[in-house]
VOBA-1610 file (N, C-alpha, C; in pm, whole numbers, padded with zeros to 5 digits, always signed):
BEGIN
Unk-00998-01239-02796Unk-01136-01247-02837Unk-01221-01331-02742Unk-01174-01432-02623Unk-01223-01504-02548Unk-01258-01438-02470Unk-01238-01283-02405Unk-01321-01222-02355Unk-01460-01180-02357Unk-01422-01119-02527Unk-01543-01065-02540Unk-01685-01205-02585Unk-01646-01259-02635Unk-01738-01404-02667Unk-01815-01406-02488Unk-01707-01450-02370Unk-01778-01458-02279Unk-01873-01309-02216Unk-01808-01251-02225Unk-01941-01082-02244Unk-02030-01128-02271Unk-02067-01142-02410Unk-02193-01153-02526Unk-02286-01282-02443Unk-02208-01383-02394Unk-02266-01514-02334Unk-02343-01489-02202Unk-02249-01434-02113Unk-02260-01352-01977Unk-02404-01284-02020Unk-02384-01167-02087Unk-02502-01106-02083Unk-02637-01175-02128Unk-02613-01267-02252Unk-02718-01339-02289Unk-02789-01427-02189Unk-02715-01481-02111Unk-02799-01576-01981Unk-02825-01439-01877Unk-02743-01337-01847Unk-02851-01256-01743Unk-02905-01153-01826Unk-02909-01082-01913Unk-03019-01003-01963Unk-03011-00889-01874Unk-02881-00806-01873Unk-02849-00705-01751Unk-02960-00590-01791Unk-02979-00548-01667Unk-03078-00430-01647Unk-02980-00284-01708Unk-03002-00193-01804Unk-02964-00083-01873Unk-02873-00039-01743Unk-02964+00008-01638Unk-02889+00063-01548Unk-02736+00050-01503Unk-02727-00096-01476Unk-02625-00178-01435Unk-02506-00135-01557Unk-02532-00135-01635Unk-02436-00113-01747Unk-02413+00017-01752Unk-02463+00153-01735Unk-02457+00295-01763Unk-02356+00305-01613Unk-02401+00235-01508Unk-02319+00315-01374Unk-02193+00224-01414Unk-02162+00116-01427Unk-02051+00075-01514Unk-01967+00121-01607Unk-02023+00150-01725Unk-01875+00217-01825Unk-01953+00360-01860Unk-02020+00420-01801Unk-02019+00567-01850Unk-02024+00656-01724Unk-01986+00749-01719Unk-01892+00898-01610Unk-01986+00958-01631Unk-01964+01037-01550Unk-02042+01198-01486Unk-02121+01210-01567Unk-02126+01341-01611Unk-02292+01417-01743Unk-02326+01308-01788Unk-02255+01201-01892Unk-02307+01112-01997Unk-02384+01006-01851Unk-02306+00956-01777Unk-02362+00892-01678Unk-02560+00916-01673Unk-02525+01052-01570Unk-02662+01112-01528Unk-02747+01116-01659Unk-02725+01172-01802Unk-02802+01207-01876Unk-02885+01060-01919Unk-02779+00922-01948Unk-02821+00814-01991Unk-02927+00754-01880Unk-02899+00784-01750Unk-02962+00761-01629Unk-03085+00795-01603Unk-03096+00958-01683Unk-03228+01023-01649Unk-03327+00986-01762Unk-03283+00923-01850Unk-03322+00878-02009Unk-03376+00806-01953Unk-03295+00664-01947Unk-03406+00527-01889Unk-03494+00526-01808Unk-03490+00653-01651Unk-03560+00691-01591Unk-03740+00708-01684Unk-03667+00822-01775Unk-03821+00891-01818Unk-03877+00751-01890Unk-03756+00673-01993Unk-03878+00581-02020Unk-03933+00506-01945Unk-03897+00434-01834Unk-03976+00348-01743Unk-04039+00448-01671Unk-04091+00582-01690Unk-04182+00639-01640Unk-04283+00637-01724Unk-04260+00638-01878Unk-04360+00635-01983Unk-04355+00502-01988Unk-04353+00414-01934Unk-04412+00251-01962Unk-04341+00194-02116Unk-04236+00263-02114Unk-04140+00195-02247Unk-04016+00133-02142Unk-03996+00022-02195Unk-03938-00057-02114Unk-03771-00100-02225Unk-03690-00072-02148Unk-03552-00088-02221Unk-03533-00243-02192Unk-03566-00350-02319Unk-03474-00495-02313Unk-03397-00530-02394Unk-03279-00626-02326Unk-03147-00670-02354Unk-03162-00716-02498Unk-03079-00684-02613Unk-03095-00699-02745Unk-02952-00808-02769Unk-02854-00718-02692Unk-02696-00776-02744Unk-02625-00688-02666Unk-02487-00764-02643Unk-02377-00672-02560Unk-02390-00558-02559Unk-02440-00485-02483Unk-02437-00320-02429Unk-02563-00273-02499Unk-02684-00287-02581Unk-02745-00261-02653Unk-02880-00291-02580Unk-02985-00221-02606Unk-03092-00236-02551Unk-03204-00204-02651Unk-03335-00262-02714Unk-03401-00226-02755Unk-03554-00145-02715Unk-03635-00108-02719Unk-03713-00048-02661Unk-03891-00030-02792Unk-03965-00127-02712Unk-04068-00122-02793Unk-04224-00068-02812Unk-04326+00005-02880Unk-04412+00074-02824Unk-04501-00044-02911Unk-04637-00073-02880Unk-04748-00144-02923Unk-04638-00256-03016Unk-04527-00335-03010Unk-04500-00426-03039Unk-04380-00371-03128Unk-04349-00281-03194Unk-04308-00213-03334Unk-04158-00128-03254Unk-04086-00138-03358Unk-03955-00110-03248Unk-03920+00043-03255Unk-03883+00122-03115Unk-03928+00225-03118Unk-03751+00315-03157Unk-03672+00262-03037Unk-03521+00320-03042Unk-03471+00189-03011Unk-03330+00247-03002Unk-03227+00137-02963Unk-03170+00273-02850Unk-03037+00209-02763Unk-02972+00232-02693Unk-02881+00161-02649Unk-02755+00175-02736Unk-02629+00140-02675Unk-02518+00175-02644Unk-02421+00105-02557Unk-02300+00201-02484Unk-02178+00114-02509Unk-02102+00222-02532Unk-01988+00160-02593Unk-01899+00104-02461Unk-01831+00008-02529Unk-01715-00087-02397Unk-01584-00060-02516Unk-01508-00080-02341Unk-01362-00056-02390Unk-01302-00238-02391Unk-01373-00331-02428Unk-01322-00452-02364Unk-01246-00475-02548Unk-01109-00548-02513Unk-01038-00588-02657Unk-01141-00670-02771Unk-01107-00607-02851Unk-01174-00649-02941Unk-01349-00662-02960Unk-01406-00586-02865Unk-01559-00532-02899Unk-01571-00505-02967Unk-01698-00520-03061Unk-01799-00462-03164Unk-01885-00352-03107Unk-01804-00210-03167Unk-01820-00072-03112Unk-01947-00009-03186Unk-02000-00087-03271Unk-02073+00007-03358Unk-02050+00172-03369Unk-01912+00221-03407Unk-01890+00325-03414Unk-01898+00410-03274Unk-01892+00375-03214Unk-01925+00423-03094Unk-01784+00392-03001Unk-01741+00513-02949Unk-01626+00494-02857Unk-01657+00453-02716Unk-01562+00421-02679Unk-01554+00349-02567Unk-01600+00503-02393Unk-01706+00432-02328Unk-01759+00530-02282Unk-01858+00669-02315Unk-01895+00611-02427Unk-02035+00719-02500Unk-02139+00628-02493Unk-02255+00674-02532Unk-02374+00609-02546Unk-02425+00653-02623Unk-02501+00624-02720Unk-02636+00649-02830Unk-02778+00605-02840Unk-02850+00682-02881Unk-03022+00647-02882Unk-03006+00646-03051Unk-03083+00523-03078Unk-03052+00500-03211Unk-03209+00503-03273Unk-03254+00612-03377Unk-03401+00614-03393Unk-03362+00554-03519Unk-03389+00374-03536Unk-03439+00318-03695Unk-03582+00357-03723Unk-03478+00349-03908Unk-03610+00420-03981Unk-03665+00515-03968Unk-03590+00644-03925Unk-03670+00790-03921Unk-03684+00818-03999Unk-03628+00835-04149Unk-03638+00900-04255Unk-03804+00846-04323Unk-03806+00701-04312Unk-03900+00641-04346Unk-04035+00720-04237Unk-04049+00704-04094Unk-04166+00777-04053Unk-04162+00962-04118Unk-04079+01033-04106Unk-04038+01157-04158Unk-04104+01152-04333Unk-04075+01092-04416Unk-04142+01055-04549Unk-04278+01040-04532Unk-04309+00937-04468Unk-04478+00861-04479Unk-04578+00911-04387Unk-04525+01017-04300Unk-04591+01023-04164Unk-04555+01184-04123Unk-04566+01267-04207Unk-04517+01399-04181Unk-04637+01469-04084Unk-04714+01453-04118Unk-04835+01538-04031Unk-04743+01482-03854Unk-04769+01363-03816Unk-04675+01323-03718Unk-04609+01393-03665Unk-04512+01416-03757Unk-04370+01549-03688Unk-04409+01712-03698Unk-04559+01727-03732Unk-04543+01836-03678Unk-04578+01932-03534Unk-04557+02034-03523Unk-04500+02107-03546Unk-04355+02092-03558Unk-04254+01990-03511Unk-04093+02031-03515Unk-04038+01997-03675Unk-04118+01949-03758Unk-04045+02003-03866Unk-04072+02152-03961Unk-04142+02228-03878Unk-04129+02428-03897Unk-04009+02440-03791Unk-03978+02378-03676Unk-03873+02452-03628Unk-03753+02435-03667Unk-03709+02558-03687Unk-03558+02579-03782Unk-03435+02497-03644Unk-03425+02537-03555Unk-03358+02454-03445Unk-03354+02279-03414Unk-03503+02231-03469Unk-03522+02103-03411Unk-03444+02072-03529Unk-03503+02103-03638Unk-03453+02033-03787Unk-03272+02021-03822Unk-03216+02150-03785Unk-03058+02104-03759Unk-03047+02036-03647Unk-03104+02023-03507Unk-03018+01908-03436Unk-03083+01796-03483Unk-03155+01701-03608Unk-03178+01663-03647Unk-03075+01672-03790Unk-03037+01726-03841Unk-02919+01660-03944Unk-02822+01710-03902Unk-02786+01748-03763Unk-02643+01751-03703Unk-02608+01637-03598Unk-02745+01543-03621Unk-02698+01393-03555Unk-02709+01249-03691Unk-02725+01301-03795Unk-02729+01237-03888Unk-02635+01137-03873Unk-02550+01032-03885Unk-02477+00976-03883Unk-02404+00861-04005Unk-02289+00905-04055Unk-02210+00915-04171Unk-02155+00751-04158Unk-02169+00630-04302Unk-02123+00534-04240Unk-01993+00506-04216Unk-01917+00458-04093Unk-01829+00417-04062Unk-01762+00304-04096Unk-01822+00209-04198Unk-01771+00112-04209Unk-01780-00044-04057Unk-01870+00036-03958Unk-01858-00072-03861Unk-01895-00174-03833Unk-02024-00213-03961Unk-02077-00367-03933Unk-02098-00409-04082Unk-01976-00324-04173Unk-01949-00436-04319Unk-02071-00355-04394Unk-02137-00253-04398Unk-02194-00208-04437Unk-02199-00103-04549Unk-02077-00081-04543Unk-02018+00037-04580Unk-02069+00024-04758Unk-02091+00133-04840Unk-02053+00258-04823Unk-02204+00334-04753Unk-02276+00236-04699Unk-02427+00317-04645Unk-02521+00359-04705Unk-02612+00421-04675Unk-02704+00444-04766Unk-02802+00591-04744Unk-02847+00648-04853Unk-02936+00762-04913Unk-03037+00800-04804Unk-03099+00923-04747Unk-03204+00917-04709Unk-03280+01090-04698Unk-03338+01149-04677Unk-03386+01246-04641Unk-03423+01282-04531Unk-03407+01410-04447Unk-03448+01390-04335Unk-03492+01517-04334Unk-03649+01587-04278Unk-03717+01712-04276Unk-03677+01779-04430Unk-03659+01729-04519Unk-03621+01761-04656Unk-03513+01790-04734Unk-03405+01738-04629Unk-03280+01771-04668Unk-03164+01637-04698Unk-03116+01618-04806Unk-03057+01451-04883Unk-02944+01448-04814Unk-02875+01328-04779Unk-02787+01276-04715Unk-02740+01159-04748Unk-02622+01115-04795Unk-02563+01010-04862Unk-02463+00942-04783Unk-02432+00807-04786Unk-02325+00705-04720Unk-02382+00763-04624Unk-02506+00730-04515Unk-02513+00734-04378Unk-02561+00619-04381Unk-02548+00574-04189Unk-02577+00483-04157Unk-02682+00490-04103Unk-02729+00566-04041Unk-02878+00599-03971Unk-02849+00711-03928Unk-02951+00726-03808Unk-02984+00861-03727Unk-02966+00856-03631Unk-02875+00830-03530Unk-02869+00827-03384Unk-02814+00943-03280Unk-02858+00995-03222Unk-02820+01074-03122Unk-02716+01040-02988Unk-02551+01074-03019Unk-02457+01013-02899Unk-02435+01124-02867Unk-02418+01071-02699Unk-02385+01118-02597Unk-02485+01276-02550Unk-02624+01210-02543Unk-02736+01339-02573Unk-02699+01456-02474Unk-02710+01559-02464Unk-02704+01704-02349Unk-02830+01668-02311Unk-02872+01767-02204Unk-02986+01813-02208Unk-03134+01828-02295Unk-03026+01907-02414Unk-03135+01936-02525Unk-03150+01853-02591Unk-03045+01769-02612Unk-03004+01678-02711Unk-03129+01524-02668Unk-03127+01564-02508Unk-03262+01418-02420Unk-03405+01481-02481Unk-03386+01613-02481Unk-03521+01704-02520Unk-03626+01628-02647Unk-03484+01697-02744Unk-03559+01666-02870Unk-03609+01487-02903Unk-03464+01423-02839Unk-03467+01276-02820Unk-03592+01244-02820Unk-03686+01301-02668Unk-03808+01258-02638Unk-03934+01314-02686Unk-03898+01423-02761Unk-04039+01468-02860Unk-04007+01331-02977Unk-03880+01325-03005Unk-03897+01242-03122Unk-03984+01106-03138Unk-04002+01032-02989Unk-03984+00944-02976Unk-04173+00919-02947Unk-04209+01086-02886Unk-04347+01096-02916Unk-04448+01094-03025Unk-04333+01136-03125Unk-04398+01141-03282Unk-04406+01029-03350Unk-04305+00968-03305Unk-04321+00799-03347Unk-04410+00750-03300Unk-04453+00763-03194Unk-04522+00660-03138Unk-04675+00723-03169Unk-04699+00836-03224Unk-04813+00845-03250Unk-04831+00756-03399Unk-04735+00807-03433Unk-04751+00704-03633Unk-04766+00516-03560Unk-04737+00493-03440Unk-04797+00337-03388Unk-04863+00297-03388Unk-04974+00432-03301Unk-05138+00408-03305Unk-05216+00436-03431Unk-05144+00490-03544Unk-05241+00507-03631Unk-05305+00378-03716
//
């Protein structure tokens, strides 16, 4: 466990840049895809900062927009469900903008496509931070029980696609 303690410490005094960490523990596709991610946001002036070991938060007008973290293979890490060499974009509180803020998501909640890769990234709780058995939510109108949130691992292509409409719809419910 004296490893990972010095990790968590390590990173807390340098505050590693996303990058540094993706060409580190993630390979090929997942590599490039996580690569071209952080890219687009520091092209949109969303700026990925150091939250906690491997984790990055990301904020629009102050209000927190995603998360992004990558899993380590180091003994005894806190994986948040997440295997060693994947990565996830973690959208808190979608169900809540999706509920209060529907005009927001549209048009992609008429599309029959967006709306399943939207409860085919739903995410079921794992038990990984004592949380367990999880909790209730709705998502484009459809109930879901013992999840832990909504995060999108190890995105494709399409999977960065929808990622970044999502992330547009949020951020309009910011400015309102």
């Amino acid at each position: 466990m004296p490893e990972v303690q010095s990790l968590a410490k390590e990173q807390q005094k340098m505050k590693p840049q996303i990058e540094d960490i993706i060409n580190e523990l993630l390979e090929s596709e997942r590599r490039q895809h996580a690569l071209d991610f952080v890219a687009w946001l520091r092209g949109n002036k969303l700026t990925p900062r150091w939250t906690a070991t491997n984790a990055w938060g990301v904020k629009y007008k102050g209000k927190n927009l995603i998360s992004i973290r990558i899993g380590d293979s180091a003994p005894g890490s806190v994986h948040y469900g997440l295997n060693s060499g994947s990565w996830h974009i973690g959208h808190w509180y979608l169900d809540y903008f999706l509920d209060n803020f529907a005009d927001a998501f549209e048009p992609l909640a008429s599309c029959e496509i967006f709306k399943a890769f939207v409860w085919s990234n739903v995410q079921y709780c794992k038990g990984c931070m004592g949380c367990r058995p999880g909790a209730s939510a709705i998502f484009f109108g459809k109930q879901f029980d013992f999840i832990c949130n909504y995060r999108i691992e190890n995105p494709d292509v399409n999977g960065l696609k929808y990622a970044k409409q999502l992330i547009e719809c949020k951020k309009k419910v910011f400015v309102l």
